[in-house]
C-alpha positions in Angstrom: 0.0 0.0 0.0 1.4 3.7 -1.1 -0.2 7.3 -0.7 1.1 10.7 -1.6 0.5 14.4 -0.2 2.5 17.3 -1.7 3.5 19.7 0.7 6.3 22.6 0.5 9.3 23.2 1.5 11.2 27.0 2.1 14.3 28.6 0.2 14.0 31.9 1.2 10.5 33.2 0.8 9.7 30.8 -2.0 8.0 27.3 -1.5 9.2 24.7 -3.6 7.5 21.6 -4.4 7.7 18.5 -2.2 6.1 14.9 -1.9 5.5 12.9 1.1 5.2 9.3 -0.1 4.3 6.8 2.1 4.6 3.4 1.5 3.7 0.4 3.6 5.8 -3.2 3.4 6.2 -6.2 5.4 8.8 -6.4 7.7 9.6 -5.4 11.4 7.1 -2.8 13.0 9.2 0.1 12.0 8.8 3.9 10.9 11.3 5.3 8.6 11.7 8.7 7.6 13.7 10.0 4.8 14.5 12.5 2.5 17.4 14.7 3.7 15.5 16.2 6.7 17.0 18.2 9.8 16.1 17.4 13.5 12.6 19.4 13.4 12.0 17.0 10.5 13.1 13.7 11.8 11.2 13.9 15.4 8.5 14.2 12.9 8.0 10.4 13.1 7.4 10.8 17.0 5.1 13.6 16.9 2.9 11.9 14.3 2.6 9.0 16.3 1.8 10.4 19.4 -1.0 12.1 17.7 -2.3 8.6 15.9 -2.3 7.5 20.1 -4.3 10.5 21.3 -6.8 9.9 18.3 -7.1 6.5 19.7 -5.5 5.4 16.6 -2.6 2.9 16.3 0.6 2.8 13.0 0.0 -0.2 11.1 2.2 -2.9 12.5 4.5 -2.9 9.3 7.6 -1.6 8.0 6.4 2.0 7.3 8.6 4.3 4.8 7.7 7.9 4.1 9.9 9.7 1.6 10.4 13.5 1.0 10.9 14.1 -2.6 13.1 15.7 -4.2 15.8 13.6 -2.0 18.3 15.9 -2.1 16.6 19.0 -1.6 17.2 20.1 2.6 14.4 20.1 4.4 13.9 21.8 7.6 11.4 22.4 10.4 8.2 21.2 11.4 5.2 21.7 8.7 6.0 18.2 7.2 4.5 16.5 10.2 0.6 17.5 8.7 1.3 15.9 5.2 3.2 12.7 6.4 0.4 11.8 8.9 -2.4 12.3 5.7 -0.4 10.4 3.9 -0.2 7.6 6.9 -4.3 7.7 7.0 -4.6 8.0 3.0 -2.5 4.8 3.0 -4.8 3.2 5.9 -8.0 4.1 4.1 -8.4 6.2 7.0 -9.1 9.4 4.4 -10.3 8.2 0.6 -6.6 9.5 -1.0 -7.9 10.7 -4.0 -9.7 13.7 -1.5 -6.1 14.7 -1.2 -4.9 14.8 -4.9 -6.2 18.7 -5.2 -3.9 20.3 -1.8 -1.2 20.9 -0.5 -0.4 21.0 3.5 1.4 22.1 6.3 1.8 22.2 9.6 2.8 20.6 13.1 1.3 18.3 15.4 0.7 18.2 19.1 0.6 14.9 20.6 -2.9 15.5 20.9 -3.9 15.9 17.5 -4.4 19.5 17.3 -2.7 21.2 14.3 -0.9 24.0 15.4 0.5 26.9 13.6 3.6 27.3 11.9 5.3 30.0 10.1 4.9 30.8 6.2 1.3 29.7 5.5 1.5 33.0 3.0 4.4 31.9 0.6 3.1 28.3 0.9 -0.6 29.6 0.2 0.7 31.7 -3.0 3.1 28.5 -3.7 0.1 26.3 -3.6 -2.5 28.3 -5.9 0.9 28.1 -8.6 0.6 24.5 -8.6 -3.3 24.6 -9.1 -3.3 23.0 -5.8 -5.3 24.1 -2.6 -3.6 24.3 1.2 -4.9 22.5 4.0 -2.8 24.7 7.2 -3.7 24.9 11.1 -6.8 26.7 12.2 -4.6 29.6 13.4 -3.0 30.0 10.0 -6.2 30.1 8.4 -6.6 33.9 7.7 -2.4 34.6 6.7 -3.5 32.1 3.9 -6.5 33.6 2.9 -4.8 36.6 1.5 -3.5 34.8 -0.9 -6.8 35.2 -3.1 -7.9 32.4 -5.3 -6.2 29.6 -3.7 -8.3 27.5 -1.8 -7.9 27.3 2.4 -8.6 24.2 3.9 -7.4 25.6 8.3 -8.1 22.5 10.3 -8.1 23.0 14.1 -7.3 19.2 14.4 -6.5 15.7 12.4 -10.0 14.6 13.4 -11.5 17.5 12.0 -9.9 16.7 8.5 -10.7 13.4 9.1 -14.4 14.6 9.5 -14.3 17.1 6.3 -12.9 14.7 4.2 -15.5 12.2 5.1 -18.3 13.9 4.9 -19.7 14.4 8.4 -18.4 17.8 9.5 -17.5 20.1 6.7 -15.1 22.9 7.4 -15.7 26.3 6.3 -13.2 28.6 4.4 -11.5 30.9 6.6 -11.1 34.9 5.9 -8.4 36.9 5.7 -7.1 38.3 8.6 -7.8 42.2 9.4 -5.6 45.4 7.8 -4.0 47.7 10.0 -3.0 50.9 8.9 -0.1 50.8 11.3 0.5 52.2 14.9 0.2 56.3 15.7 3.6 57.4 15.0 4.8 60.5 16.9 4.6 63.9 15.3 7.1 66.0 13.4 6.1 69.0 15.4 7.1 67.9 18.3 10.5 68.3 17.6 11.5 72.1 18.2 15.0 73.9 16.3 16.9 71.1 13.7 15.3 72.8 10.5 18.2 71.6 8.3 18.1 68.1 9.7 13.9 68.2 9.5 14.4 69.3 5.7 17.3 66.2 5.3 14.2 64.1 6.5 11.7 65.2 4.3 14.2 64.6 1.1 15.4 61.2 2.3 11.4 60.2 2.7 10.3 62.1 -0.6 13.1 59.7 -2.5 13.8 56.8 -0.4 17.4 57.9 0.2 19.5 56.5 2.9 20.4 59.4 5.5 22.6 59.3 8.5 22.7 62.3 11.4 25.4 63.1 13.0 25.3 65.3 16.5 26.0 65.3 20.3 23.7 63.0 22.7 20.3 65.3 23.1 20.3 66.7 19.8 17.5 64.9 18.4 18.7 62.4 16.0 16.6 58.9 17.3 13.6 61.4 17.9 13.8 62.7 14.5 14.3 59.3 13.2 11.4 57.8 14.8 8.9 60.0 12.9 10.2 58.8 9.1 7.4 56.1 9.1 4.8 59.0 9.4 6.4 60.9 6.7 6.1 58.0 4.6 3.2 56.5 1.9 1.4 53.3 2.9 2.6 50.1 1.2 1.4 49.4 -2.5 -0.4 46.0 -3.1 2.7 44.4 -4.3 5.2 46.0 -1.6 2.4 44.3 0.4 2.6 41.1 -0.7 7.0 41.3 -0.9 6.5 42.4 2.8 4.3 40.1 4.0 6.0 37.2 2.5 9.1 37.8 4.5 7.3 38.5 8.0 4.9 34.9 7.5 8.7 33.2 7.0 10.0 34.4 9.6 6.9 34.2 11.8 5.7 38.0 12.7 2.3 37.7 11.2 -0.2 37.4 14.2 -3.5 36.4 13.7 -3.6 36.7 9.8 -3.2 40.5 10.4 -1.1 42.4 7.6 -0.4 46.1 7.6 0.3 49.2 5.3 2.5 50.6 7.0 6.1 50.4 5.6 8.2 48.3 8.0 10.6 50.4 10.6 13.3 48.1 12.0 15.5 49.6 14.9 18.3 46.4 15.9 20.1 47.5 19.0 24.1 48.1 18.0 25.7 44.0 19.4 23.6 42.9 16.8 25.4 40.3 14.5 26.6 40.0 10.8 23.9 37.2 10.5 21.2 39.3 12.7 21.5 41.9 10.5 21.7 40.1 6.9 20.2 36.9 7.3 21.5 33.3 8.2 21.8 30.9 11.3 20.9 27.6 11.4 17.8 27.9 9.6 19.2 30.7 6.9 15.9 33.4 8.5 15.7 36.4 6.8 17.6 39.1 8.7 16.6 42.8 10.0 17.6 44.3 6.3 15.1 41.9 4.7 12.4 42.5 7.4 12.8 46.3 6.6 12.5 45.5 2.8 9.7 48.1 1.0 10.9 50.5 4.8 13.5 51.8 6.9 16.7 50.3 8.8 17.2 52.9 11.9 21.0 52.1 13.3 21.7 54.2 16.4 25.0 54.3 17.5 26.3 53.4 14.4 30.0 53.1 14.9 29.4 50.9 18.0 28.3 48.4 15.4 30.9 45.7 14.7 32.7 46.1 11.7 31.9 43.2 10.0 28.1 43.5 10.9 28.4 47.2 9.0 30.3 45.9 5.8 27.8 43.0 5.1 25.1 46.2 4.3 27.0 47.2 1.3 25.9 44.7 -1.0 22.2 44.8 0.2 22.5 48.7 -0.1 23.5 48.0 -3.7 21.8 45.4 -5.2 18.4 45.5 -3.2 18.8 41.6 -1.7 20.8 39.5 0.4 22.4 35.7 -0.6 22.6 33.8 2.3 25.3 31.6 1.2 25.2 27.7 2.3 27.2 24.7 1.3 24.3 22.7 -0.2 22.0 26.0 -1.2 22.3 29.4 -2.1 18.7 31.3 0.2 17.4 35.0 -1.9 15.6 37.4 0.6 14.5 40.9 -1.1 16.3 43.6 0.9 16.0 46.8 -0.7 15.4 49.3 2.8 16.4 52.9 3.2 19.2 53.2 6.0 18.9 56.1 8.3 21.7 55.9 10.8 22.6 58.1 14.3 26.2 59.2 15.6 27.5 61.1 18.4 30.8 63.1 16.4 33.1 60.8 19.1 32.7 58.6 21.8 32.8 61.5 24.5 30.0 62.5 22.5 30.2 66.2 22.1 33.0 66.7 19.5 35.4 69.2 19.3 33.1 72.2 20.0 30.9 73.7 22.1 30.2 73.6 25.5 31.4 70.0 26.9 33.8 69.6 23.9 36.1 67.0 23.5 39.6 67.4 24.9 41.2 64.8 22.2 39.5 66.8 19.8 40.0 66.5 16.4 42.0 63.1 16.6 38.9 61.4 18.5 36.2 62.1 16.1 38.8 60.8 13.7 39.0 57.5 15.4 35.8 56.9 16.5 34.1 57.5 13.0 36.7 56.0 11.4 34.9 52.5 12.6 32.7 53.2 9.5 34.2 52.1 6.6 34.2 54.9 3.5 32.4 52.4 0.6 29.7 52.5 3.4 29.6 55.6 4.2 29.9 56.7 0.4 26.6 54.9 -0.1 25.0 57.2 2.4 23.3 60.0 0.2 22.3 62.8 3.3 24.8 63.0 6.2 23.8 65.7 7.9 25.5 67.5 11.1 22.7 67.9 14.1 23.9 70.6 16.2 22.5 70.7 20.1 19.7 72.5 20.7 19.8 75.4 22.8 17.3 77.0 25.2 16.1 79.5 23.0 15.0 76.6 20.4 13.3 74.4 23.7 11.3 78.2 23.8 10.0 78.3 20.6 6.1 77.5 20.4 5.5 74.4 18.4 6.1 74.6 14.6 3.5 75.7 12.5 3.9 72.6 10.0 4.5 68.9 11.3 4.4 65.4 9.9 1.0 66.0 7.7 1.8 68.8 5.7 5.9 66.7 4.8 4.0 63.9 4.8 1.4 65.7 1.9 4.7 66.8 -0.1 6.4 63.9 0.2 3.3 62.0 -1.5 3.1 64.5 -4.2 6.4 63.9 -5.1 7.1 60.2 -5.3 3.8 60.6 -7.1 5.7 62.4 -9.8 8.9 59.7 -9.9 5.6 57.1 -10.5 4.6 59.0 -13.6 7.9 59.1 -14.6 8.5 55.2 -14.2 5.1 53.9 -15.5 6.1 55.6 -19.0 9.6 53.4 -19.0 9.4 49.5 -18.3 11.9 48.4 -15.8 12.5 51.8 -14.5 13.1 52.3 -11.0 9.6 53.9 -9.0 12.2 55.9 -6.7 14.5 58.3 -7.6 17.6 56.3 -4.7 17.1 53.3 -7.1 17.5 55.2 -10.5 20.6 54.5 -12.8 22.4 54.4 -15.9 20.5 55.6 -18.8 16.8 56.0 -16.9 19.2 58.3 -14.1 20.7 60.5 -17.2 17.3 60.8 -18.8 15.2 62.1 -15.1 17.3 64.4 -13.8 17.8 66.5 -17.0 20.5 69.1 -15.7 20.7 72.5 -16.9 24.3 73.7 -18.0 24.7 75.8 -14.7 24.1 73.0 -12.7 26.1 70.3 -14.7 29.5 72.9 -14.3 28.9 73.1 -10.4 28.5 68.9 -10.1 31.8 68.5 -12.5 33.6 71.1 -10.4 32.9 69.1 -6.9 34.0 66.2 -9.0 37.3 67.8 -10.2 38.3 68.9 -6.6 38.3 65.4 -6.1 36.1 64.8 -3.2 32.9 63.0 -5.3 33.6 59.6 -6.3 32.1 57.9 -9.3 29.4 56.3 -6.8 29.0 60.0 -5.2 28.2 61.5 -8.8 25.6 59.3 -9.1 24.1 59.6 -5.6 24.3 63.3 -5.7 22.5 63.3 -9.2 19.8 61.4 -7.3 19.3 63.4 -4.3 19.2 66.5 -6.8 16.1 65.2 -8.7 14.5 64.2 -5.5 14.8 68.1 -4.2 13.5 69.1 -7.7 10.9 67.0 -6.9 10.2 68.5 -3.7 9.9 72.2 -5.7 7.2 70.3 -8.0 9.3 69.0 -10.8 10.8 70.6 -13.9 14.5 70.5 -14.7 17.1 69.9 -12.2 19.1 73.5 -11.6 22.1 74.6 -10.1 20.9 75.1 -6.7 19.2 71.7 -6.6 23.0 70.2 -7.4 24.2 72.8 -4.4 22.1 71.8 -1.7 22.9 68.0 -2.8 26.6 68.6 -2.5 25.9 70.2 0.8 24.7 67.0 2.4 28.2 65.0 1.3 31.2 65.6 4.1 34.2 65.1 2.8 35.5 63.9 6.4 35.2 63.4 10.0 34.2 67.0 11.1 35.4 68.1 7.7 33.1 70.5 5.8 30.8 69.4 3.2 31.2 68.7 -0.5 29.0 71.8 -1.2 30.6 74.3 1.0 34.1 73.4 -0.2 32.9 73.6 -3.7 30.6 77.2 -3.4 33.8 78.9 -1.2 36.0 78.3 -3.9 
């Protein structure tokens, strides 16, 4: 006797293709399980029989093989005890098999029989519908798989309950998707009082999705400004949705089928590790750059970061994913975030000026920002200095404009890099992602403005990566004005945001002084 139940196994956030076959055989009363399966997998055969016993049900007493095809495709945790133990009562006559030719299923058993949740019932939904199959998941998983649209949901609270649908007696009924959230209240842009260069670095690094990192004494406002990007920010598209989603049901954050427009906003605290950060472990899980994918990596304290950790963001930062490199497989996770990253000027903290300024000054800003690499910092489009704020700023009455009226330009202007992109196929939707020909072709520079970017290039403090960056952060501030050609004091107050140095001056300044 022989049964078969396709279920799926996870390479990043895509589900692959996998049969349990089952086979029974005379021999010793024995359960085999292979396959190329890790420990989750092979306590499988232990958990499915401790379910069979508090079912009242008993293994056949023969020589029992189930096989996980592809053979030498790794499988790994605990989803594949669901389809082996339908395949066990398919092959018992327990379930009519063919009722099982049209899903696919996950999930993990309790000793009791209850089905209980697992992660990635969204990939594996989406996975399923591709193969014209429907999923049979846990109860609990029921409404993450419903959003995958026209694949059928089968959520079982319990083997006996499938036992019952499949039979006839007790149908189960299709669950619904989970609810959408807009996202939590994020705090307002008024609140903060003074910083109106680093409040106007926000608003371009939001408008254009460029990555931004603040540099100032403790107090001055950088994690507090940083904090209110999300509400500066447009809610997630339908497919950023879907990208998003995918990553957070793999690695397990979806609660309750709930998904959420807002973009993503991942703060890691600063011993975070090179695998934390990108991706890996045991189980190759998608790191904090790929659950900030479509949204924003915050670093505070950047240079307290380890060195390593900081280096493995430059290809991510680049390319837009992360490889997670293993001997027998090669896992994809989409990673393309915006970085917005916090610094005290040295590890006193206040610099070399001012009130309370360092008295190693300039040599220990020199040091400690010196734990940044340049190739990373060059891929930082808006560093801006945050100077502390004084008593005379803590004074002030509340702006007059906070995070709805940014948030209002912000929208109008990636609304005009859309246009722009839904004209050309393949072209990036965000000005930070634009390049080659599509980059030349947007940003359109007017003579005066083309003769003050070559200048900053001649005096030798842009780099090939920095031309393109500033050209970038141009258009976005053109943007901001409503459009239109990209002019010389677009270019100006793009160069301004480059330094040149720790505590240096800025590209700009060096360039407009000369």
């Amino acid at each position: 006797m022989s049964a078969r139940v396709v279920t799926l196994a996870f390479r990043g956030v895509e589900a692959v293709r996998v049969d349990v076959q089952v086979q029974f055989t005379r021999g010793d009363s024995k359960f085999f399980l292979v396959g190329m399966g890790d420990k989750a997998v092979s306590e499988s055969r232990e958990r499915v029989r401790g379910a069979f016993m508090g079912l009242g049900l008993a293994l056949p007493a023969k020589r029992i093989i189930a096989n996980l095809a592809p053979a030498d495709l790794p499988k790994e945790g605990s989803h594949y005890d669901l389809p082996i133990a339908l395949a066990i009562m398919a092959g018992m006559g327990i379930i009519p098999p063919d009722a099982l030719e049209a899903w696919a299923a996950v999930g993990e058993l309790a000793l009791d029989g209850r089905i209980t949740p697992v992660a990635g019932a969204l990939p594996a939904a989406v996975a399923a519908g591709g193969l014209g199959l429907g999923l049979i998941c846990p109860e609990a998983c029921g409404p993450e798989a419903a959003w995958a649209g026209g694949t059928p949901v089968l959520a079982a609270p319990s083997l006996i309950a499938l036992v019952n649908h499949f039979r006839g007696t007790q149908l189960l009924s299709p669950p619904k998707p989970g609810d959408m959230l807009d996202g939590e209240r994020v705090p307002d842009l008024r609140d903060v009082k003074g910083q109106e260069n680093a409040k106007r670095a926000l608003e371009i690094a939001a408008a254009g999705g460029h990555n931004l990192a603040f540099v100032g004494p403790p107090g001055s406002g950088k994690s507090m400004m940083a904090a209110r990007l999300p509400g500066l920010l447009p809610p997630l598209t339908p497919g950023e949705l879907l990208e998003t989603s995918m990553i957070h049901s793999v690695a397990g954050l979806i609660a309750r089928g709930q998904l959420s427009r807002a973009r993503p906003f991942r703060s890691p605290h600063h011993s975070a590790s090179m695998a934390a950060l990108t991706g890996g472990g045991l189980k190759a899980k998608p790191g904090e750059v790929s659950l900030a994918h479509n949204g924003v990596l915050f670093l505070d304290e950047l240079p307290e970061f380890s060195a390593q950790a900081l280096d493995s963001l430059r290809q991510p930062l680049e390319t837009g994913e992360v490889v997670v490199a293993r001997a027998n497989a090669h896992v994809r996770y989409p990673a393309r975030f915006q970085l917005v990253a916090a610094m005290n000027p040295c590890r006193c903290g206040h610099g070399g000026a001012g009130r309370g300024a360092c008295g190693r000054a300039p040599r220990c800003q020199v040091d400690y920002q010196a734990r940044i690499s340049g190739p990373l910092m060059d891929r930082i489009d808006l560093q801006v200095e945050v100077p502390p704020v004084t008593a005379a700023d803590l004074a002030l009455p509340a702006p007059s404009e906070g995070t709805a009226e940014a948030a209002a330009r912000v929208l109008t202007a990636r609304q005009l890099q859309a246009e722009r992109a839904a004209d050309r196929d393949g072209a990036a939707p965000l000005n930070a992602q634009a390049e080659g020909d599509w980059l030349e072709t947007i940003v359109d520079l007017d003579p005066a403005a083309r003769a003050l970017l070559s200048k900053a290039a001649e005096a030798g403090n842009l780099s090939a990566r920095g031309w393109t960056r500033t050209l970038r952060l141009a258009r976005t501030i053109a943007d901001l004005e409503g459009g239109g050609a990209v002019r010389r004091v677009h270019v100006a107050e793009a160069l301004i945001y480059r330094r040149i140095a720790p505590g240096g001056s800025a590209v700009g300044s060096t360039v407009l002084s000369a």
